[in-house]
C-alpha positions in Angstrom: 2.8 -2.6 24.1 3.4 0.5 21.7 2.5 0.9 18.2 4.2 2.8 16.0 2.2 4.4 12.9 3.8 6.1 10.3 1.7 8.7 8.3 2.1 10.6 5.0 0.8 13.2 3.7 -0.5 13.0 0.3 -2.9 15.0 -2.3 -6.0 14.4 -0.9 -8.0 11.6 -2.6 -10.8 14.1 -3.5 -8.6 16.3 -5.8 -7.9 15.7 -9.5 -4.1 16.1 -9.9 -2.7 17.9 -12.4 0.7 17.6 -14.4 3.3 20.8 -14.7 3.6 21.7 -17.4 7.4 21.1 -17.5 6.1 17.2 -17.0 8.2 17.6 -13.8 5.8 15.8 -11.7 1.8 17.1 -10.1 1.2 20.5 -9.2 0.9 20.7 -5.8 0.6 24.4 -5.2 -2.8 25.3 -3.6 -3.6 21.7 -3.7 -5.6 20.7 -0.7 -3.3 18.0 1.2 -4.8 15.0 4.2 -3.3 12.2 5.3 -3.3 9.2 3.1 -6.2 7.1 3.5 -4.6 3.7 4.0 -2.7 5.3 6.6 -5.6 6.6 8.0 -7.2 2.6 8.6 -4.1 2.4 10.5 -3.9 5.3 13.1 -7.8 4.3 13.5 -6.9 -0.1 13.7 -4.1 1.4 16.4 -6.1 3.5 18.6 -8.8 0.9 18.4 -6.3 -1.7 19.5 -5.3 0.7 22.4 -8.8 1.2 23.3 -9.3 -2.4 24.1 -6.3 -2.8 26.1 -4.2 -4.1 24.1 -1.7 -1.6 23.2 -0.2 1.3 26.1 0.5 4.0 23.5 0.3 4.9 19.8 2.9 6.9 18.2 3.0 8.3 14.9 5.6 9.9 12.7 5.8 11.1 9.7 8.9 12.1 7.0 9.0 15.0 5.4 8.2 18.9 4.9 7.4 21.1 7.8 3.6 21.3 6.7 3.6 16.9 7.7 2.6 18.7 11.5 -0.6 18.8 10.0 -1.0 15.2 9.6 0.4 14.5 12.9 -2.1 16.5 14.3 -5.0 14.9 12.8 -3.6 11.3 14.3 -3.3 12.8 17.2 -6.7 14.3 16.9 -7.9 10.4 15.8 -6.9 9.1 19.2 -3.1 8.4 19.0 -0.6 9.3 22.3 2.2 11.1 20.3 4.3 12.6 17.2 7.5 12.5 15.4 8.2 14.5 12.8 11.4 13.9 10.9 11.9 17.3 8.6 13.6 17.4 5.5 13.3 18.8 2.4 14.4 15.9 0.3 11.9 13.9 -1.9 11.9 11.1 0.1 11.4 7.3 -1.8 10.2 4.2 0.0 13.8 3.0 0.7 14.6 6.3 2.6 11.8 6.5 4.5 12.4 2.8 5.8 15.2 3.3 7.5 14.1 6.9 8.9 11.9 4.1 10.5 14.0 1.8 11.1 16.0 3.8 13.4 12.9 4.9 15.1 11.9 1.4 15.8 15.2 0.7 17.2 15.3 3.7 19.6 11.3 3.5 20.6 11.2 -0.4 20.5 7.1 -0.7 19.5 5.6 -4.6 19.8 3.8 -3.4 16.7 4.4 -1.1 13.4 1.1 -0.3 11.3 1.4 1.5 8.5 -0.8 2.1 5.2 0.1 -0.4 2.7 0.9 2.1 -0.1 0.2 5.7 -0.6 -2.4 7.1 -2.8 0.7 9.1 -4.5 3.1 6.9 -5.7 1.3 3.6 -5.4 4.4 2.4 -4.4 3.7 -0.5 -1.5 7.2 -1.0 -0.5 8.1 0.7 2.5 6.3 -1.6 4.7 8.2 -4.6 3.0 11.4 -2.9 3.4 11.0 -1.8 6.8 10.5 -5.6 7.7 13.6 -6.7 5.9 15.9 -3.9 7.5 14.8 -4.7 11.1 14.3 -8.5 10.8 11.1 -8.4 11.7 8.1 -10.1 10.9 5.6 -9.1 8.2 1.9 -9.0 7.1 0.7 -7.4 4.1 -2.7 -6.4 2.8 -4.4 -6.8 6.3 -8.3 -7.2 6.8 -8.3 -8.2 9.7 -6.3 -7.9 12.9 -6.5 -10.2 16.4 -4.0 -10.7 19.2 -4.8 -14.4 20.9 -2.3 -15.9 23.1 0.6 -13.9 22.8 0.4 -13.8 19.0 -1.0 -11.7 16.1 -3.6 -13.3 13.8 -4.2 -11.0 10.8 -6.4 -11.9 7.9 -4.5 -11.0 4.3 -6.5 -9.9 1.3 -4.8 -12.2 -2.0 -5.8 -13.0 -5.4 -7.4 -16.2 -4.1 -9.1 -15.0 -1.4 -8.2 -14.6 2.2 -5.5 -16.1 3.8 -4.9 -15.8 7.8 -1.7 -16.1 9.6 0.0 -16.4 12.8 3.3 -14.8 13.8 4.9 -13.4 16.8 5.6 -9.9 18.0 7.4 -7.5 17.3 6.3 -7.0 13.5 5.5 -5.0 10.7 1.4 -5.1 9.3 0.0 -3.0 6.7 -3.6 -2.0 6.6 -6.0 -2.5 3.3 -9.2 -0.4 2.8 -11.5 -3.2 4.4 -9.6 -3.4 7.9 -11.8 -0.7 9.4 -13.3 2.8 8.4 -11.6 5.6 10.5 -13.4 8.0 12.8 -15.1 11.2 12.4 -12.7 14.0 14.1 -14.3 16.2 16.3 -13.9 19.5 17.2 -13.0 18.7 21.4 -10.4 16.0 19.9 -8.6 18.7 17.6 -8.5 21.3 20.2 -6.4 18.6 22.6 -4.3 17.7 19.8 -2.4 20.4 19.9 -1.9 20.3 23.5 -0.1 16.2 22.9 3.9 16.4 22.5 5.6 16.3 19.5 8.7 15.4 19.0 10.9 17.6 15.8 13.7 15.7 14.2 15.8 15.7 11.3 17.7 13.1 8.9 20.7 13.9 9.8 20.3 14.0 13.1 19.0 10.2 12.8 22.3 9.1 10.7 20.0 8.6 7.9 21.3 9.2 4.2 17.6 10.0 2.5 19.8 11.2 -1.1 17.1 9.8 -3.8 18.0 6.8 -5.7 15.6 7.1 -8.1 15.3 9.8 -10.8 11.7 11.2 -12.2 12.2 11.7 -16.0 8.8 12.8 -17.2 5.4 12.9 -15.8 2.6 13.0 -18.1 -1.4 12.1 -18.0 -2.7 9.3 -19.5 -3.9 9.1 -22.9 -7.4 10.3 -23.4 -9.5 7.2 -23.9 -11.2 7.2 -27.1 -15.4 6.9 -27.6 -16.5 3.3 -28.1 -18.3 1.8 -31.2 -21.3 -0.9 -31.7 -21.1 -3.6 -33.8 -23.8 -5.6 -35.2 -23.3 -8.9 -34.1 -21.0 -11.3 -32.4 -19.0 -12.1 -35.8 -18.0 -8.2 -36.1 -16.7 -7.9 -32.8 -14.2 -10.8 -33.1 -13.0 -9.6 -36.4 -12.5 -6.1 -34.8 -10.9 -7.5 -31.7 -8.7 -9.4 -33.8 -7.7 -7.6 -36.5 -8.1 -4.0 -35.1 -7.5 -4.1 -31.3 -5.3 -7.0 -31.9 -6.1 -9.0 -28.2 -7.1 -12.7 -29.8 
């Protein structure tokens, strides 16, 4: 079986972002970049998954800028097979990059896509969904947790309840949440052979793919500053504030 794992690259989580000052979007100039983390869990959950003989190769692909060989190479470092890269210079949105992937899926035919299930950028969470829907496949969100028994896959969904486990077969689409696993250190040995594992470079238009944005970005601009707290004396004084003042009861 092959899985496919698409992989962004984001602002790495370490960085405090900051606004242009047009309010254009963040400054990413000289910003250090990585791979997004929940897409991280799921280059690790994949390699793991071929490591116990369960999956035959692991192939991730990423949208985007030339500099997106980066990330590639640190999946490929983390144990996966081979890369796409799909250049373009567009600011690609969720819907885009699902059908990028969708015609990828069609043309490499995985048993499984794993994929992040937002990025730490745009806190978006809707490629995965939309992949599913454009290639009729099945779908679980917000995994934990991540079995193969019989034929089937058995993955354990975080929800507001709780957990919730379900059954469904393959091929499908599952995206990875923070407690599925925690990604391995990348050595030095495994980034030297990196570079040696293929690579594939394509673009949008050679997939058929229209990636125009739909969306447009009006203003960009930090949150408000939150302001210091105050003590009250007793319990009557903070219901009178939170009612008359704050205005919540």
């Amino acid at each position: 079986m092959k899985i496919l794992v698409p992989v962004k690259r984001v602002v790495d989580y370490n960085v405090k972002v900051q606004v242009k000052s047009d309010r254009t979007g963040v400054d990413i100039a000289n910003v250090k970049m990585s791979m997004n983390p929940f897409d991280e869990i799921a280059v690790e959950e994949a390699v793991r998954l071929k490591e116990k003989g369960v999956a035959t190769e692991v192939i991730v692909v990423s949208c985007g800028l030339v500099q997106c060989e980066e990330t590639l190479r640190t999946a490929l470092a983390i144990g996966a097979d081979r890369g796409i890269l799909v250049e373009t210079t567009v600011e690609l949105q969720p819907l885009a990059v699902a059908k990028l992937l969708k015609v990828l899926v069609d043309r490499e035919q995985p048993g499984l896509v794993i994929l992040g299930k937002q990025a730490i950028d745009d806190d978006c969470n809707q490629t995965g969904q939309m992949l599913a829907a454009l290639a009729d496949l099945p779908q679980a969100t917000f995994a934990s947790k991540v079995e193969f028994v019989d034929g089937k896959a058995h993955v354990t969904r975080e929800i507001d309840g709780g957990l919730e486990t379900i059954s469904f077969t393959l091929p499908a689409v599952v995206t990875t949440d923070l407690r599925l696993n925690e990604p391995r250190y990348v050595t030095l040995p495994n980034i030297m052979k990196a570079k040696k594992k293929p690579l594939e470079r394509l673009t949008a238009e050679a997939l058929g793919v229209d990636v125009t944005p739909r969306i447009k970005t009006l203003k960009v601009s930090e949150p408000p500053k939150r302001g210091a707290g105050i003590k009250v004396p007793d319990v009557a004084a903070l219901v009178d504030k939170l009612k008359n003042e704050a205005k919540v009861i």
